[in-house]
C-alpha positions as CSV (number, residue, x, y, z in Angstrom):
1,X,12.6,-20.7,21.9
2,X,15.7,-19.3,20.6
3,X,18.7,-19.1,23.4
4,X,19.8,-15.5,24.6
5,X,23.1,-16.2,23.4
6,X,21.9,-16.8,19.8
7,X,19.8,-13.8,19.6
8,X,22.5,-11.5,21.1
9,X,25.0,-12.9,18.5
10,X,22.0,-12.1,15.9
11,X,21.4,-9.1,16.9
12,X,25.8,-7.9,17.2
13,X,25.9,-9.0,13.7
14,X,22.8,-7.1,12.6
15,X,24.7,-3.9,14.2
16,X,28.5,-4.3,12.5
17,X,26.6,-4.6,9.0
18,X,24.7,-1.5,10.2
19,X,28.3,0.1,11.1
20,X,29.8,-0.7,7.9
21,X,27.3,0.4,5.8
22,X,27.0,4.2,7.4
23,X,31.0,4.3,7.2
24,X,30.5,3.4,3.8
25,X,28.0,6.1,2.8
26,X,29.9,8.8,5.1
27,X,32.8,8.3,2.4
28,X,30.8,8.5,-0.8
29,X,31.5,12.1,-2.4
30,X,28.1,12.2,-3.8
31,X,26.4,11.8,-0.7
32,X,24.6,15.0,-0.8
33,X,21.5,16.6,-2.4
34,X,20.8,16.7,-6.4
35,X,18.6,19.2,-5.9
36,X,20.2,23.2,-6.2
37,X,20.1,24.6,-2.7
38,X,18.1,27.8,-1.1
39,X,15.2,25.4,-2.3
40,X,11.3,25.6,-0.7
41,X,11.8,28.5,1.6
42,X,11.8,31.5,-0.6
43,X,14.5,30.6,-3.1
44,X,14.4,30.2,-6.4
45,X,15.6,28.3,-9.6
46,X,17.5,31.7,-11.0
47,X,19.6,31.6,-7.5
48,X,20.4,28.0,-7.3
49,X,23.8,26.7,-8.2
50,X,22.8,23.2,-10.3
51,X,25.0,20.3,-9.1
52,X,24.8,17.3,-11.8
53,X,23.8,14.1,-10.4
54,X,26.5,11.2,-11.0
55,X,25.7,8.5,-13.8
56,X,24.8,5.1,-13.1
57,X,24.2,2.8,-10.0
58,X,25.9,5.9,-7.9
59,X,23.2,7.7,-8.6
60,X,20.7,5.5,-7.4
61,X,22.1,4.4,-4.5
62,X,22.6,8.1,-3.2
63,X,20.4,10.0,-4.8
64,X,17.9,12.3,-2.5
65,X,16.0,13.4,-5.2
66,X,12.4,12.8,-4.3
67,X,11.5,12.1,-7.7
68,X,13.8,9.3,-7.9
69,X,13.3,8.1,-4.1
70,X,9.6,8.2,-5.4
71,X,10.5,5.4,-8.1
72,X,12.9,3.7,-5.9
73,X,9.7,3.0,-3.9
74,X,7.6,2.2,-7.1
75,X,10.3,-0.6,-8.0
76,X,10.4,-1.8,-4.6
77,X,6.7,-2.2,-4.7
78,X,6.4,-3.8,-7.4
79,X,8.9,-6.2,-6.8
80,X,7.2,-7.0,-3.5
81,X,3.6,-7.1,-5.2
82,X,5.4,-9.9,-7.3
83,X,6.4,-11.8,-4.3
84,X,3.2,-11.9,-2.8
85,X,1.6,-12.5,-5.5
86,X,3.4,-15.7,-6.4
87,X,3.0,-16.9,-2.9
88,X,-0.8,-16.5,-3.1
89,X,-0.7,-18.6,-6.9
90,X,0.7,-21.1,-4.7
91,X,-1.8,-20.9,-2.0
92,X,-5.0,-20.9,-4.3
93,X,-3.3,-24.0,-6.3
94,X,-3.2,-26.0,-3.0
95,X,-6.7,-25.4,-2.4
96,X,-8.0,-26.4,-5.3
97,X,-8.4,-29.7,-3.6
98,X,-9.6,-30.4,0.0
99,X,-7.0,-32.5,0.6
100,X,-2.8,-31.6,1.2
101,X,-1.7,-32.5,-2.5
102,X,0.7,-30.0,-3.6
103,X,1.7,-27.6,-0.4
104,X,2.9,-28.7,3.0
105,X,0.9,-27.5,6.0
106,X,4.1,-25.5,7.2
107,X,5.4,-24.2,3.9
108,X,1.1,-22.8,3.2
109,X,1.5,-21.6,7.0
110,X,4.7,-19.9,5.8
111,X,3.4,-18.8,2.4
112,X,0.2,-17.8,4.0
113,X,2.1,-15.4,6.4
114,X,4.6,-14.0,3.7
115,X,1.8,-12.8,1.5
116,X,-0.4,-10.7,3.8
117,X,2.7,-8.7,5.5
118,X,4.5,-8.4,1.8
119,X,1.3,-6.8,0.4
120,X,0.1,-4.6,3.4
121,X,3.8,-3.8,4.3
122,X,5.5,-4.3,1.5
123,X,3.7,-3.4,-1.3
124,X,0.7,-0.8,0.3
125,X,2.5,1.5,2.1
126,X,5.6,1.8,-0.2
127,X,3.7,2.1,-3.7
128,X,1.6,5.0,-2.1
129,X,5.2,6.6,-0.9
130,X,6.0,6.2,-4.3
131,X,2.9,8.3,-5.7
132,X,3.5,10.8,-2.7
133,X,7.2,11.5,-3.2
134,X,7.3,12.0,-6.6
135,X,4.4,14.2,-6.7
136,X,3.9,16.2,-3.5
137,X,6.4,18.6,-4.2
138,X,4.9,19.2,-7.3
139,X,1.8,19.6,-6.6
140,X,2.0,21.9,-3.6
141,X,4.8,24.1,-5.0
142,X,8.3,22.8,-3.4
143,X,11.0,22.1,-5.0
144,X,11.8,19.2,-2.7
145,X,10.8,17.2,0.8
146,X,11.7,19.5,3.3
147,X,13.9,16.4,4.6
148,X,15.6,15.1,1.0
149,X,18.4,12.7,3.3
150,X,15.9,11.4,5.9
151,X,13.6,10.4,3.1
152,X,16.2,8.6,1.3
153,X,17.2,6.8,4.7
154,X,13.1,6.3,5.1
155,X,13.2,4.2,1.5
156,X,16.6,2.6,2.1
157,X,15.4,1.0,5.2
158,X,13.3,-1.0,3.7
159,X,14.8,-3.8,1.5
160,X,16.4,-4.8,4.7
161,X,13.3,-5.0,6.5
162,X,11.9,-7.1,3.5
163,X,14.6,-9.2,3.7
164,X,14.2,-10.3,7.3
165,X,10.5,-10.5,6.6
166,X,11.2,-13.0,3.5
167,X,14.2,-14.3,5.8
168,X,12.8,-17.5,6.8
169,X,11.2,-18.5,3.3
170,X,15.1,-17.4,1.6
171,X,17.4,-19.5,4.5
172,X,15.0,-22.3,4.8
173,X,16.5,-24.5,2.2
174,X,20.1,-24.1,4.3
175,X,18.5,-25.3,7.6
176,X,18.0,-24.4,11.2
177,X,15.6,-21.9,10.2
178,X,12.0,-21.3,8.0
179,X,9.8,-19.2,6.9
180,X,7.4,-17.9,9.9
181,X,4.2,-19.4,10.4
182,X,1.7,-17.2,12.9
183,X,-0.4,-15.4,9.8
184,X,0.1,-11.8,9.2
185,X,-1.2,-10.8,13.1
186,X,0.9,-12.7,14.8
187,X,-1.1,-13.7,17.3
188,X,0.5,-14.9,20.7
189,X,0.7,-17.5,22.3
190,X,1.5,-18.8,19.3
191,X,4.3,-16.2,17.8
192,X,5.9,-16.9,21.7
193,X,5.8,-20.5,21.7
194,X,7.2,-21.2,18.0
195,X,10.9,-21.9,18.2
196,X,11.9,-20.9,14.9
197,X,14.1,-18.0,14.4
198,X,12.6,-16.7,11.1
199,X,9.3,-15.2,13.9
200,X,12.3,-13.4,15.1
201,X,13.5,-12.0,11.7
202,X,9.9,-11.3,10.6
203,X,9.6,-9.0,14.0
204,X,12.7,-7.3,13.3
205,X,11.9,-6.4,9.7
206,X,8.4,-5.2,10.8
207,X,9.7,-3.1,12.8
208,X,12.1,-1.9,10.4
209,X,9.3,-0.9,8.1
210,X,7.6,0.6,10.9
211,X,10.1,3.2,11.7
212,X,10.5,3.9,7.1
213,X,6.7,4.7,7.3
214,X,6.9,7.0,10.3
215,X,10.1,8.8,9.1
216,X,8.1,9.8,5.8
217,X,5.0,10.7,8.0
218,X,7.0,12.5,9.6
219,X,8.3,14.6,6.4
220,X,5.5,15.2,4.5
221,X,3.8,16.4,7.8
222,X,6.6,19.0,7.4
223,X,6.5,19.5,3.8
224,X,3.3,20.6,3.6
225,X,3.0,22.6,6.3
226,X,6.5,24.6,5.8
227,X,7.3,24.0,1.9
228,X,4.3,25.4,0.1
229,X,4.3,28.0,-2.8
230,X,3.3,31.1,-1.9
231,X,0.2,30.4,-4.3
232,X,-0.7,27.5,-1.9
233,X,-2.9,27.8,0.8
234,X,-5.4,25.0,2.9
235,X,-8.3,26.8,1.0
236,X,-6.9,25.5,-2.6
237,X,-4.4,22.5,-1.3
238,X,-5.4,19.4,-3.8
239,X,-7.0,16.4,-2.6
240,X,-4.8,14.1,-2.9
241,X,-2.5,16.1,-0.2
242,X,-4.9,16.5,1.9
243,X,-5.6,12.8,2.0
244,X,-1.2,12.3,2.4
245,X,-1.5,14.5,5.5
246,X,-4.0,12.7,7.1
247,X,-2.5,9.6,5.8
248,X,0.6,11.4,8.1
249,X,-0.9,11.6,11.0
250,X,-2.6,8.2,11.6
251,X,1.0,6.9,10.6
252,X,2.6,8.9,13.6
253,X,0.1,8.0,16.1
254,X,-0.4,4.2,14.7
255,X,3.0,2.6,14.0
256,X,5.3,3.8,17.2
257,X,2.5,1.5,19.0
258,X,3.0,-1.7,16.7
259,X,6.9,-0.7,16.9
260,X,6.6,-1.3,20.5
261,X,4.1,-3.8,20.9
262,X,7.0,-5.7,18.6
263,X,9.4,-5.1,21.3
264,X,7.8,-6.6,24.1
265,X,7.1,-9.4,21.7
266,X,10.7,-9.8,21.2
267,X,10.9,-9.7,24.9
268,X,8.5,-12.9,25.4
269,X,10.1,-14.9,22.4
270,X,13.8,-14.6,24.0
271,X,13.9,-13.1,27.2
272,X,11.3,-14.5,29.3
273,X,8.7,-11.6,30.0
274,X,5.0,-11.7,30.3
275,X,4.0,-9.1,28.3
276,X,1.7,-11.1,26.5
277,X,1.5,-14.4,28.5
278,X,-1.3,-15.6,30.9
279,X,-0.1,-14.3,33.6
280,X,1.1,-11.1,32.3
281,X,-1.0,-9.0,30.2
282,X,-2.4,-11.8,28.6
283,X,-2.7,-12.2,24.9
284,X,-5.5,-10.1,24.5
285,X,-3.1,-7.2,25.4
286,X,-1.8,-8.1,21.8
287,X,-5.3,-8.2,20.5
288,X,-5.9,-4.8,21.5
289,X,-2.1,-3.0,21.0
290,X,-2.3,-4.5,17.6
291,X,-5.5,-3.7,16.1
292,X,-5.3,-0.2,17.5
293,X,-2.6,0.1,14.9
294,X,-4.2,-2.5,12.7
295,X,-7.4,-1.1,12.0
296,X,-6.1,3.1,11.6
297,X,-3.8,0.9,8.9
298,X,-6.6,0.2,6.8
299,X,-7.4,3.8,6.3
300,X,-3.8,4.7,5.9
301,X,-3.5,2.3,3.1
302,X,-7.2,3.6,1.3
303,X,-7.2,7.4,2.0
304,X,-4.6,8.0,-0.2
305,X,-6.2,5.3,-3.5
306,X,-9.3,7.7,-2.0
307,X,-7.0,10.9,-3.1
308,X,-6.0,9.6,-6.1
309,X,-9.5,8.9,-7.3
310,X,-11.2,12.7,-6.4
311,X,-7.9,13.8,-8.5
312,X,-8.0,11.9,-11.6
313,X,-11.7,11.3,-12.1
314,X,-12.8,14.6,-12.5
315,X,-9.9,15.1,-14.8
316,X,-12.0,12.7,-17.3
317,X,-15.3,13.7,-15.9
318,X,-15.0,16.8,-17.6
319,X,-15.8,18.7,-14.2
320,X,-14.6,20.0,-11.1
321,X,-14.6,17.4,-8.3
322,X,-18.4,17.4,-6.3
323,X,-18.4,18.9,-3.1
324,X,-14.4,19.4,-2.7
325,X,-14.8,20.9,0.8
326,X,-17.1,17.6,1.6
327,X,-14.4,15.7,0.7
328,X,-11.8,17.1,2.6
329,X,-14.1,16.8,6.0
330,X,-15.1,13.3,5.1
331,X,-11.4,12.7,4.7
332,X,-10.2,14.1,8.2
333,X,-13.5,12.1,9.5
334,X,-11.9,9.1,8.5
335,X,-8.6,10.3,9.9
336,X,-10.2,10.8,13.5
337,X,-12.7,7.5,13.6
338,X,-10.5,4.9,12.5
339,X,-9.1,5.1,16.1
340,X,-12.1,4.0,17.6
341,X,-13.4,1.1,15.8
342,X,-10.3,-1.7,16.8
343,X,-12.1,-4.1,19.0
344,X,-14.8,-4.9,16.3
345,X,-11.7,-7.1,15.0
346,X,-12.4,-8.5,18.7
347,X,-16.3,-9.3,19.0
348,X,-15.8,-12.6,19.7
349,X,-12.9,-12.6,22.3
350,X,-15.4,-12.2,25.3
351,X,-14.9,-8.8,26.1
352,X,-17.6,-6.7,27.7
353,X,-20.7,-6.1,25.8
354,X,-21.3,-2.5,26.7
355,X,-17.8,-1.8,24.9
356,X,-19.0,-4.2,22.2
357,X,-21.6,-2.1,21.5
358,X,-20.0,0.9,21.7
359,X,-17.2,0.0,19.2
360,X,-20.6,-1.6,16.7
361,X,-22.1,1.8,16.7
362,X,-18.8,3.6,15.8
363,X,-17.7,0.9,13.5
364,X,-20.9,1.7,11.3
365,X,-21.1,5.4,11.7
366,X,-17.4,5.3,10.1
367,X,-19.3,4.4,6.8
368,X,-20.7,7.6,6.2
369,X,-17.4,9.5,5.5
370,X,-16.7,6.6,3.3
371,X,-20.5,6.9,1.7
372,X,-19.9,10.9,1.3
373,X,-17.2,10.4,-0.9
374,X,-19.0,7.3,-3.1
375,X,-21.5,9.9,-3.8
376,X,-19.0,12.7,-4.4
377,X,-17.7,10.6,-7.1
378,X,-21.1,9.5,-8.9
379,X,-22.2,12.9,-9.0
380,X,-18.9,14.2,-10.4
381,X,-19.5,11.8,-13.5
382,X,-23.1,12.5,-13.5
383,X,-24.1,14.5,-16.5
384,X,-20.5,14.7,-17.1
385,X,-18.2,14.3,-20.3
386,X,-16.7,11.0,-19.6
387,X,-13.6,9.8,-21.3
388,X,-13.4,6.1,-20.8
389,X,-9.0,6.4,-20.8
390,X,-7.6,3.5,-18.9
391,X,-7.1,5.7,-15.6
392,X,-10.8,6.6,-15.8
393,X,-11.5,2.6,-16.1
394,X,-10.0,1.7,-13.0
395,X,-12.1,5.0,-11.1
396,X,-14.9,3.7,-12.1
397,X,-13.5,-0.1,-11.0
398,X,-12.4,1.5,-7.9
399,X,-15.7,2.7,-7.2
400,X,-17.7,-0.6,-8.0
401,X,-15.5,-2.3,-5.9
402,X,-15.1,-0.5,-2.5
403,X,-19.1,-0.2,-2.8
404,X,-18.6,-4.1,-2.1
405,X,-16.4,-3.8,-0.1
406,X,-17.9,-1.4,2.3
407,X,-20.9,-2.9,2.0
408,X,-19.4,-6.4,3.2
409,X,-17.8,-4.2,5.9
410,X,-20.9,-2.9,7.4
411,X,-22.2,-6.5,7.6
412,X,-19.1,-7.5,9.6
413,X,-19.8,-4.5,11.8
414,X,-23.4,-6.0,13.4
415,X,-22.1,-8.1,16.5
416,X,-24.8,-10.8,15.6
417,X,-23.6,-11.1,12.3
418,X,-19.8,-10.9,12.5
419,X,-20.0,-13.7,15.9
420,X,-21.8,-15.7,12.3
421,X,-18.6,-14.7,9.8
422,X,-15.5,-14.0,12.4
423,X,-12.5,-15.7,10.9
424,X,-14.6,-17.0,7.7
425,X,-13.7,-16.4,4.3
426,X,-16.4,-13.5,4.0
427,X,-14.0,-11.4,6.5
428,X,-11.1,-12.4,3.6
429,X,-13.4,-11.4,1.1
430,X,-14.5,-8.2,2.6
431,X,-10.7,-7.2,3.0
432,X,-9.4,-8.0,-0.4
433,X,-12.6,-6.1,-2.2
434,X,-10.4,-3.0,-0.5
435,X,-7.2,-3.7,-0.6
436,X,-7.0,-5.3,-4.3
437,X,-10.4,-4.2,-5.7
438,X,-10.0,-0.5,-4.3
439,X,-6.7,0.5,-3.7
440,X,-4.8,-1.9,-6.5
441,X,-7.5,-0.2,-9.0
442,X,-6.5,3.5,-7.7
443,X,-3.0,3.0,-7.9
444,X,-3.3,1.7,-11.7
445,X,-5.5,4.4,-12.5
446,X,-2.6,7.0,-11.0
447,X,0.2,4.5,-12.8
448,X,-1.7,5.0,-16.4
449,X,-2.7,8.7,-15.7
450,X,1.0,9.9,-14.8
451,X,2.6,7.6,-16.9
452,X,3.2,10.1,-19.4
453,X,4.4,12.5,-16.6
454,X,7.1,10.3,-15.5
455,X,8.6,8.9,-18.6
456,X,7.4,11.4,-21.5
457,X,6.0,8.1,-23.3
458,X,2.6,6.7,-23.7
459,X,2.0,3.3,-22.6
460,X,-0.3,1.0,-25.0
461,X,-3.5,1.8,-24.2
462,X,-4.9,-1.5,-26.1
463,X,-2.9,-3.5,-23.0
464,X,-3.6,-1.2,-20.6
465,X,-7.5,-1.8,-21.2
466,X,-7.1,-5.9,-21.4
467,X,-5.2,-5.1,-17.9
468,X,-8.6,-3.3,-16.6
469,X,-10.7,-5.8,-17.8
470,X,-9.0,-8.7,-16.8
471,X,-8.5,-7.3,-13.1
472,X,-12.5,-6.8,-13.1
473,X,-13.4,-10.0,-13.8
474,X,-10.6,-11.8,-11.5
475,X,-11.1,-9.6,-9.1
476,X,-15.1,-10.7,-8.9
477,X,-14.4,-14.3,-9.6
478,X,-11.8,-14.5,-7.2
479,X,-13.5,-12.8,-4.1
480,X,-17.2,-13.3,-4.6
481,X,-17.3,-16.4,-4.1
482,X,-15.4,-16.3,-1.2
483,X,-18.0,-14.8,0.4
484,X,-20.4,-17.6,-0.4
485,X,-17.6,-19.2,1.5
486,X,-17.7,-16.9,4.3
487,X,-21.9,-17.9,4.5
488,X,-21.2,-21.6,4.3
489,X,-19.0,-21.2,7.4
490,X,-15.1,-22.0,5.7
491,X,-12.3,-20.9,7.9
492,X,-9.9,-19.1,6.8
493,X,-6.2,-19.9,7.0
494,X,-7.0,-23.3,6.7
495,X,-4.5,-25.5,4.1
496,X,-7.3,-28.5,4.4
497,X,-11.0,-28.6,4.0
498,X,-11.5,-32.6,4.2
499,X,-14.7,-33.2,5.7
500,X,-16.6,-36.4,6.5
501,X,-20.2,-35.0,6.7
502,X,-21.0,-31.4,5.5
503,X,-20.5,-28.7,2.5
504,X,-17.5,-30.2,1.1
505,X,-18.1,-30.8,-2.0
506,X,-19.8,-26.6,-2.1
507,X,-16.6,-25.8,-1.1
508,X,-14.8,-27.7,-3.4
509,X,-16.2,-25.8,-5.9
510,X,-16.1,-22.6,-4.6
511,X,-12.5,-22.6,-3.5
512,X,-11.6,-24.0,-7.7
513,X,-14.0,-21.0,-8.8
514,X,-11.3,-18.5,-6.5
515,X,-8.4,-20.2,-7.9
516,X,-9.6,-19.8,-11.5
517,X,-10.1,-16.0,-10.9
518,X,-6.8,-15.5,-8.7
519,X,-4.7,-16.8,-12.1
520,X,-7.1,-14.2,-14.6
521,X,-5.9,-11.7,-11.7
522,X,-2.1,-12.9,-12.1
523,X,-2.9,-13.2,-16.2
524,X,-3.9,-8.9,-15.9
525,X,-1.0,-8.3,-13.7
526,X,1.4,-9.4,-16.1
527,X,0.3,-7.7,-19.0
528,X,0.4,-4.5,-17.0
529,X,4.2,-5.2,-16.2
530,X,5.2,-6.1,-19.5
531,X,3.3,-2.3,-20.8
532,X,5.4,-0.8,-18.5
533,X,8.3,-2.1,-19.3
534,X,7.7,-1.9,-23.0
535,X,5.9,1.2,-23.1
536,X,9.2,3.0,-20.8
537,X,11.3,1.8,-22.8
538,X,10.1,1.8,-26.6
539,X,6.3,3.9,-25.9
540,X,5.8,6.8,-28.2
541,X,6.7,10.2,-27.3
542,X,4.2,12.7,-25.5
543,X,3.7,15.5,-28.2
544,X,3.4,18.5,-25.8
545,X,3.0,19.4,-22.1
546,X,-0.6,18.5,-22.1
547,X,-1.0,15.1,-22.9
548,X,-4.7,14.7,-21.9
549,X,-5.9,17.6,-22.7
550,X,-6.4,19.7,-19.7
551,X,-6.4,22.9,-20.1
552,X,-9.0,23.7,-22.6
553,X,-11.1,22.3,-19.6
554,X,-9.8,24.5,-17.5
555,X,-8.8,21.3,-15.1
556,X,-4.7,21.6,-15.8
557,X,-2.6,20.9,-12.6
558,X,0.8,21.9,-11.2
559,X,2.7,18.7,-12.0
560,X,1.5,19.2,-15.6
561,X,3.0,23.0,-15.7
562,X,6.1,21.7,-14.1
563,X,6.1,19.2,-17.1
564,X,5.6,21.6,-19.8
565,X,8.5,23.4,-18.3
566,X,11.0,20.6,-18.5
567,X,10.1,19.7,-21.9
568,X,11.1,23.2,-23.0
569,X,13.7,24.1,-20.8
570,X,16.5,24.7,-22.5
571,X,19.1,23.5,-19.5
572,X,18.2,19.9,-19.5
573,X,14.5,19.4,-20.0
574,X,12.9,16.7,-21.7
575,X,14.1,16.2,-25.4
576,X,11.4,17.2,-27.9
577,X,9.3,14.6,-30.0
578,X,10.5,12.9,-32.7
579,X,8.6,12.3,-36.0
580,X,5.8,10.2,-36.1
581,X,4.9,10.7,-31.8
582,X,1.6,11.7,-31.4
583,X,-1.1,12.5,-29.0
584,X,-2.8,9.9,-26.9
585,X,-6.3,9.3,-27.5
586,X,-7.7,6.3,-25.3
C-alpha cells in the first residue's frame, strides 16, 4: 500500500502544478471570451462589439468559443479512441493463442484496464461533448454556452485526467510504478490490496473526468433552459437537445456518486478506512455505489448517438421524423429507468431474491423506450426517399446493431439466464454491440453529416463508404462470435484459456475469428482518419449553404441557416468556392 507520506507528497505536488498553471492563465491578456458580448439574453449581432481571436496556439489554448472547445473535445477523442484502440490490437493479438506468447499477464491486466476507462471515459463522453458544444448553440438559437469560461475549464480538465489514467502504462518503463491492473470497475478488495501507485493515479484522473462531465451537465442544463431564441420553445426543441438535456441530468445525479465513491476508495488504499473492507461496508457497498452510476452511464453514453440518429436519418429519409413527441417521452423514459436497473450487474452476488426480481422486471421493461425508438426509426424510412450518403449508412448500421445489442441485453436481464452468462464473453459481446456497433456508428454518421458544416469541404465519400463497410463487417466478426463465446462458458478478462479437458480448441477458434475482425475494425478506422485529415485539409469546397439539399424538402435546420450566413457574410464569413467545387452527391 502506498505510505501516507508518499501520497501526501503526491498529492502537494499535484496542487503547486495546479497553482502555477491558474497564475499562468490569470496573466494571459486573451483570457476572455471571443464571442461579442450582450450574447443569448436578448442581444444581438448589430450590438456587439467583435473582439478578434489571437492567431495560433494562443488561441487554442484560451479560447472559450464553444465551437472550438467543441473540436478541442473531438481531437481529444480521437486521440483517446487511438489509444484504446491500440491497447485492444494488443489484447486480441495475445489471445490468438490459449497460451501467454506475446503479452505478460500484468501488462494484458494493465492493457485490459486502460482500454475500457479510455473508451467509456475518454473517448464516449468527450466525443459526444464535442457534437453538443459545437452545435447546441446553434441549434437552439444562442449565440454561446451560457458558461463560455467554465466550459473551457470543463474540456481543459481532462488531458490531465487522461494523463493520470494512462500514468502507470507512460512511467512504467522508469520504475516503481505500472500501469493499473483492477479492470475498468475497479473492484475492491482488489483495487485496496494492490500496492502500486498507478490504482492511485487512475482514481485521481477518474475523478478528474468526473467533475469535466458534470461541469458541462451542468451548462447545457443552463443553456437550454435560459439561452434559447425567442423562436425556441419545448414544443419545437430538436431531438437531439432533448436527448443532451436528459443526457444532463443523469450526468448530475450519476457522477458526484462515482466522484465520491472514489474518495472513500482513496481513503481504503492510503489511509486505512473501511469503507469498502469486510468489516466496513463491505465490497458490495462498491458494487452497489458504482453500478448506480455505472449503469445510468450507459444511457448517458447512447441517448445522445440515439439523438443523433432521429436527427440525421430523417434528413435522408425524405421525411419528418415518426412520432417526434414519442420520441421525446421514450427519451425522458430512459432518463428516469436507468436508475433503477443497477443490481442486474449484481445477480449473482447473493443479494436477496425479492430485490432480484424486482431489478429483472425493471431491467426488461427499460427495453420498450429503447424498442419505441427502433420502430420510430423503421417507419421514418418506411416508404421513404432514402439516400444511401455515408451518414445515412451508419443510421441504418446503428440500427442493425443496437437491435443486437438490445436484444443480447434482454437475455442478460432473465436471472436464470445471466447466473448462465455473468462475466462470460456474451456480457462483452452484448456491451460492445452498443458501445462500438451503436454509438461509434452514430457518431460517424454525425462526423460525415456535419462534416461539410465544420470545415466547408467535403470529405471522399468513396473512403467514407469503405469506412462503413469495413466497420460492419468487423464489427460482426469481431463480436458475434464472442457471444458463441459467451455460450461455451469463456471468461472474460482472462489473458489464458489453456485447458486440459474441455472447449479449447472451440475457443481457439473463436477467439482467432475476433482477432481477425478487431484488425478489419482497426483497417476502417484508419481510413476514416486519414479522410479526415485529407479531406480537411485538401476536400473540395461546399458550393452553397445547403450542401445536402434540405430545403427543397422542407427538412433545413438552424445550424445550416447559421452556415449559409457565414458563407456570405461579408465581415469574415466563409470564403466563396473556387472553380471546379461542386456539390456532393453520395
Amino acid at each position: 500500500m502506498v505510505s501516507s507520506a508518499t501520497q501526501l507528497s503526491m498529492t502537494a505536488a499535484m496542487g503547486l502544478l495546479l497553482l502555477v498553471v491558474a497564475r499562468w492563465v490569470g496573466t494571459l491578456e486573451d483570457w476572455r471570451s471571443y464571442t461579442p458580448s450582450g450574447v443569448g439574453r436578448g442581444g444581438t449581432a448589430t450590438e456587439r462589439e467583435t473582439v478578434e481571436k489571437p492567431g495560433g496556439i494562443v488561441r487554442w489554448l484560451t479560447t472559450v468559443d464553444h465551437k472550438d472547445i467543441g473540436l478541442l473535445y473531438g481531437l481529444f477523442a480521437v486521440i483517446s479512441f487511438a489509444w484504446g484502440g491500440i491497447a485492444v490490437l494488443l489484447m486480441r493479438t495475445e489471445l490468438t493463442t490459449a497460451s501467454t506468447a506475446f503479452l505478460s499477464t500484468g501488462t494484458y491486466n494493465a492493457l485490459l484496464t486502460s482500454h475500457g476507462i479510455t473508451m467509456l471515459f475518454l473517448f464516449g463522453t468527450p466525443i459526444l461533448a464535442a457534437f453538443s458544444n459545437y452545435l447546441i448553440p446553434l441549434l437552439i438559437g444562442a449565440d454561446d454556452m451560457a458558461f463560455p469560461r467554465i466550459n473551457a475549464i470543463a474540456f481543459w480538465l481532462l488531458p490531465p485526467g487522461a494523463l493520470l489514467i494512462w500514468g502507470g502504462i507512460l512511467l512504467e518503463p522508469f520504475g516503481a510504478i505500472e500501469g493499473a491492473q483492477t479492470a475498468w470497475t475497479i473492484y475492491p478488495p482488489l483495487s485496496v490490496q494492490q500496492t502500486n501507485p498507478g490504482v492511485d493515479l487512475l482514481i485521481l484522473g477518474l475523478h478528474l473526468t468526473g467533475v469535466s462531465a458534470t461541469m458541462g451537465a451542468i451548462n447545457f442544463v443552463a443553456t437550454i433552459f435560459t439561452e434559447r431564441g425567442e423562436e425556441v420553445g419545448w414544443s419545437n426543441l430538436d431531438i437531439f437537445s432533448w436527448t443532451i438535456l436528459v443526457q444532463s441530468a443523469q450526468i448530475i445525479f450519476a457522477f458526484p456518486l462515482l466522484g465520491s465513491a472514489l474518495v472513500m476508495l482513496l481513503l481504503d488504499r492510503n489511509f486505512g478506512t473501511t469503507f469498502f473492507a469486510v468489516e466496513g461496508g463491505g465490497p458490495i457497498l462498491w458494487q452497489h455505489l458504482f453500478w448506480f452510476f455505472g449503469h445510468p452511464e450507459v444511457y448517458i453514453l447512447v441517448l445522445p448517438p440515439m439523438g443523433l440518429i432521429s436527427y440525421i436519418l430523417p434528413r435522408f429519409a425524405g421525411r419528418k421524423l415518426f412520432g417526434f413527441k414519442f420520441v421525446v417521452y421514450s427519451t425522458l423514459a430512459l432518463g428516469v429507468l436507468s436508475f433503477g436497473v443497477w443490481a442486474h450487474h449484481m445477480f449473482t452476488t447473493g443479494i436477496d431474491p425479492r430485490l432480484r426480481a424486482s431489478f429483472m422486471a425493471v431491467s426488461i421493461a427499460i427495453a420498450i423506450p429503447s424498442a419505441v425508438k427502433t420502430f420510430n426509426w423503421m417507419a421514418t424510412m418506411w416508404n421513404g426517399a432514402l439516400r444511401l450518403t455515408a451518414p445515412m449508412l451508419f443510421c441504418i448500421g446503428f440500427i442493425a446493431n443496437f437491435i443486437i445489442g438490445g436484444v443480447t441485453g434482454v437475455f442478460e436481464a432473465a436471472i436464470p439466464v445471466d447466473m448462465v452468462l455473468h462475466d462470460t464473453y456474451h456480457v462483452v459481446a452484448h456491451f460492445h454491440y452498443v458501445i462500438m456497433g451503436a454509438i461509434a456508428f452514430a457518431v460517424f454518421a454525425g462526423i460525415y453529416y456535419w462534416f461539410p458544416l465544420v470545415t466547408g469541404r467535403w470529405y471522399q465519400r468513396t473512403l467514407a463508404k469503405w469506412h462503413f463497410w469495413l466497420s460492419m463487417v468487423g464489427t460482426h466478426l469481431t463480436f458475434f462470435p464472442m457471444v458463441l463465446l459467451g455460450y461455451g462458458g469463456m471468461p472474460r478478462r482472462y489473458a489464458t484459456y489453456e485447458l486440459t479437458v474441455g472447449p479449447q480448441a472451440y475457443f481457439v477458434g473463436l477467439h482467432q475469428l475476433v482477432t481477425l475482425g478487431a484488425f478489419v475494425l482497426a483497417a476502417g478506422q484508419l481510413i476514416f482518419v486519414w479522410n479526415l485529415i485529407v479531406s480537411w485539409l485538401e476536400g473540395k469546397r461546399v458550393e452553397d449553404g445547403d450542401p445536402w439539399d434540405l430545403a427543397e424538402r422542407g427538412l433545413k435546420t438552424r445550424e445550416w441557416d447559421w452556415f449559409e450566413q457565414q458563407r456570405t457574410a461579408p465581415d469574415g464569413g466563409s470564403p466563396a468556392a473556387p472553380e471546379g467545387s461542386e456539390r456532393h452527391a453520395d
